[in-house]
C-alpha positions in Angstrom: -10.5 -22.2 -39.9 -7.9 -24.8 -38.8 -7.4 -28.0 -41.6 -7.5 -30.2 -38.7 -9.1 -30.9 -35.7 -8.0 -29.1 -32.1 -6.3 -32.4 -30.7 -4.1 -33.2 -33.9 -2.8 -29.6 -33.6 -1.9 -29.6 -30.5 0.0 -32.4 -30.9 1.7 -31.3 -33.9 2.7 -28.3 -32.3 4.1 -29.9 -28.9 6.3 -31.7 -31.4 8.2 -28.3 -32.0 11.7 -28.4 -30.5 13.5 -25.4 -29.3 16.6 -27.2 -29.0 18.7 -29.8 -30.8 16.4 -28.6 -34.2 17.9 -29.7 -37.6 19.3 -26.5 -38.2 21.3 -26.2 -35.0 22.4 -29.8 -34.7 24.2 -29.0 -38.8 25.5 -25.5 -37.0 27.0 -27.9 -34.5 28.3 -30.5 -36.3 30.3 -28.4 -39.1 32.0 -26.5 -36.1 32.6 -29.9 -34.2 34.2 -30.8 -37.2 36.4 -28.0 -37.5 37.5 -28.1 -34.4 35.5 -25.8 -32.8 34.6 -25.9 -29.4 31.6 -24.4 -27.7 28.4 -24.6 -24.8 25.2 -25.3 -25.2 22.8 -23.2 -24.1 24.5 -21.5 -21.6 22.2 -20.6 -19.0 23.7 -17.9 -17.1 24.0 -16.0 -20.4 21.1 -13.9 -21.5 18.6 -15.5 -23.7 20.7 -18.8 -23.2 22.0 -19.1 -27.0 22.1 -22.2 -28.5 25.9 -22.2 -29.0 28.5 -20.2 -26.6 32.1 -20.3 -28.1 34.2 -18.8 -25.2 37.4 -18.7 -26.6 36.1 -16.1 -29.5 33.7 -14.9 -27.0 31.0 -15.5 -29.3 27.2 -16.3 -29.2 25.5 -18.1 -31.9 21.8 -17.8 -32.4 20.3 -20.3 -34.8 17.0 -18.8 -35.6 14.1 -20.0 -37.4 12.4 -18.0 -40.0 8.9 -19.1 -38.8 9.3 -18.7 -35.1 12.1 -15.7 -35.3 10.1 -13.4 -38.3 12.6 -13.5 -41.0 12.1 -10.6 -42.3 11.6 -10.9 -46.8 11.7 -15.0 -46.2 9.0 -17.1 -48.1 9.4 -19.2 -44.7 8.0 -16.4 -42.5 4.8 -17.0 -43.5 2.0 -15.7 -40.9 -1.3 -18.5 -40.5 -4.8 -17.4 -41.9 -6.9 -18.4 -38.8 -6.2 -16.5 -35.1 -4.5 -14.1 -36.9 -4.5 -11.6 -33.9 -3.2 -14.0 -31.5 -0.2 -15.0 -34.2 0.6 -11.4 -34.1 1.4 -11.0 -30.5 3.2 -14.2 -30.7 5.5 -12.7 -33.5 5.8 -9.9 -31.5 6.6 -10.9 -28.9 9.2 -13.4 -30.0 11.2 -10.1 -31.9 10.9 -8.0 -28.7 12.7 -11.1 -26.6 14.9 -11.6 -29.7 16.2 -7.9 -30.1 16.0 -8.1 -25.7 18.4 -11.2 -25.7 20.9 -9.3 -28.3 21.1 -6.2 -26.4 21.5 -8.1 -23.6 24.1 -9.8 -25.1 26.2 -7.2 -26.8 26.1 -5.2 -23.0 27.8 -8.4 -21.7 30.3 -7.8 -24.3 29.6 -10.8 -26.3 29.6 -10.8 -30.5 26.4 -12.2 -31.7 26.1 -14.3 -34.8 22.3 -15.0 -35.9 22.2 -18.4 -38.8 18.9 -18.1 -40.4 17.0 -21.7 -41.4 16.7 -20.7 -44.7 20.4 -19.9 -45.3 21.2 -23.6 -43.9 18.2 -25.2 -46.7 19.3 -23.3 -49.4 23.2 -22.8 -49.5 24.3 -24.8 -46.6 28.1 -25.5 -47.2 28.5 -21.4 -48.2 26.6 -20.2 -44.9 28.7 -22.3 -42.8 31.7 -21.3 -44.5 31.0 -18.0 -43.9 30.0 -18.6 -40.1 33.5 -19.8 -39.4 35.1 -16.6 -41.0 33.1 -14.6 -38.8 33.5 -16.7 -35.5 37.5 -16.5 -36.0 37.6 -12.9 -37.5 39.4 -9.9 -35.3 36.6 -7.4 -33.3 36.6 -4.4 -34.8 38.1 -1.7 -33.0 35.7 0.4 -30.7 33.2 2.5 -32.7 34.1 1.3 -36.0 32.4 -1.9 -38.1 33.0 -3.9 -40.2 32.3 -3.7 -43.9 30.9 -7.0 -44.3 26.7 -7.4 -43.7 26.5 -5.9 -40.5 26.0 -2.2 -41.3 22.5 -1.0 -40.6 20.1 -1.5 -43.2 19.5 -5.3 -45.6 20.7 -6.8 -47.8 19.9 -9.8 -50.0 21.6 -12.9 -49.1 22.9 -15.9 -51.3 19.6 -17.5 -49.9 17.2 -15.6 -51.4 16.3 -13.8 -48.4 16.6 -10.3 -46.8 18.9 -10.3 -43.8 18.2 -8.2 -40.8 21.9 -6.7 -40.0 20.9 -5.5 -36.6 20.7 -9.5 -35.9 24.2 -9.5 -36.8 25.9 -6.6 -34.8 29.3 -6.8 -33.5 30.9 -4.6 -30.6 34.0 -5.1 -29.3 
């Protein structure tokens, strides 16, 4: 059973963005800042990510743990009433997730994922760290790197368990 009525959820929920979200607009305004030059949305890219950075040939992907199922996060929480319908939802948002990735990768493009909960809870490190990997070398063919995105998790500074795979780089 919904705490409120049919009408106030349904505004509360057409209130959502999927673009220019609090998260994303800090993603975009530490890189602005640093001199950092990218696309928004870039529609004839799979999945249009929410920031295209050409020059490294880099997608970032600013996810929220709600919407995007992050994995171990106390913000991935799953609602008590419709649960069946919730479920496809999540579902279906991971298959398109792990879909735009592939996609992604096969274009040749190195995909970055920034979690919400790693922007709330240690902001200043997490976008620190997003520069390094934005300017840091591809790895040569077949190999990767020995950072975070080896198959498998790990915990993050944030609390929360990282999914890797999200994090892939080819070259």
């Amino acid at each position: 059973m919904d705490v409120v009525d049919s009408a106030t959820r349904s505004r509360m929920m057409a209130g959502i963005r999927s673009k220019d979200t609090k998260p994303e607009m800090a993603v975009r305004r530490y890189l602005h800042a640093r001199g950092f030059r990218y696309r928004l949305h870039a529609r004839d890219l799979p999945g249009s990510p929410d920031l295209v950075l050409p020059k490294y040939r880099t997608a970032i992907l600013v996810h929220g743990c709600f919407w995007h199922r992050h994995s171990g996060c106390r913000f991935a929480t799953t609602p008590t009433s419709n649960v069946e319908r919730w479920a496809a939802k999540f579902q279906a948002n991971i298959a398109r997730d792990a879909k735009k990735l592939a996609s992604l990768e096969e274009a040749g493009w190195r995909v970055i994922v920034v979690w919400e909960c790693e922007l709330r809870q240690n902001p200043t490190e997490r976008l620190q760290r997003l520069t390094q990997e934005i300017t840091e070398q591809n790895s040569p063919s077949g190999s990767q790197p020995a950072d975070n995105r080896v198959p498998g998790s790990r915990q993050s500074g944030s609390g929360c368990i990282e999914r890797p795979a999200l994090l892939c780089s080819r070259s």
